[in-house]
C-alpha positions as CSV (number, residue, x, y, z in Angstrom):
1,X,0.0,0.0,0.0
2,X,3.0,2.6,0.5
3,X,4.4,1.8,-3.0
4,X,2.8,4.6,-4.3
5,X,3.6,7.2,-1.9
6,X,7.4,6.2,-2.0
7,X,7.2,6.2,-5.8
8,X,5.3,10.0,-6.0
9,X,8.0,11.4,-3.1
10,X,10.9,10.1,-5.3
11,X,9.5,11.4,-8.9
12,X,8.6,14.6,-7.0
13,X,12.1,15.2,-5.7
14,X,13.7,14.0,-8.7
15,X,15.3,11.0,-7.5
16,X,15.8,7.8,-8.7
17,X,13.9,4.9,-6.7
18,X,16.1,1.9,-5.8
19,X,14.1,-1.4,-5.9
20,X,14.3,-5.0,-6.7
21,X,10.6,-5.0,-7.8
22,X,10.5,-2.8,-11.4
23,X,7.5,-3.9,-12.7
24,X,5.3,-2.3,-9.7
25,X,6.8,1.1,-10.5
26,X,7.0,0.9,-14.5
27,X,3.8,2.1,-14.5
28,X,4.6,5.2,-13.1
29,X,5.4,7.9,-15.7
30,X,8.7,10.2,-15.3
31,X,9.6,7.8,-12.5
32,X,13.7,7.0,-12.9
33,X,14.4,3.5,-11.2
34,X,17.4,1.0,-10.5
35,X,17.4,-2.5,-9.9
36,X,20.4,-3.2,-7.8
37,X,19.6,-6.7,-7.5
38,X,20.9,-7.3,-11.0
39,X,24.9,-7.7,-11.6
């Protein structure tokens, strides 16, 4: 239930969201993400 709050305080501060778990966010336009769990 909090994904979307952390994912509309990082696209409103301009940051980039750090998450194993792109394909919740994806659908979030102008959100910038990074999936550390990937080498």
């Amino acid at each position: 239930p909090y994904d979307s709050m952390i994912a509309a305080h990082a696209r409103a501060l301009g940051l980039i969201l750090v998450t194993n778990n792109t394909r919740e966010f994806e659908r979030i336009n102008g959100l910038r993400l990074e999936d550390w769990s990937i080498s």
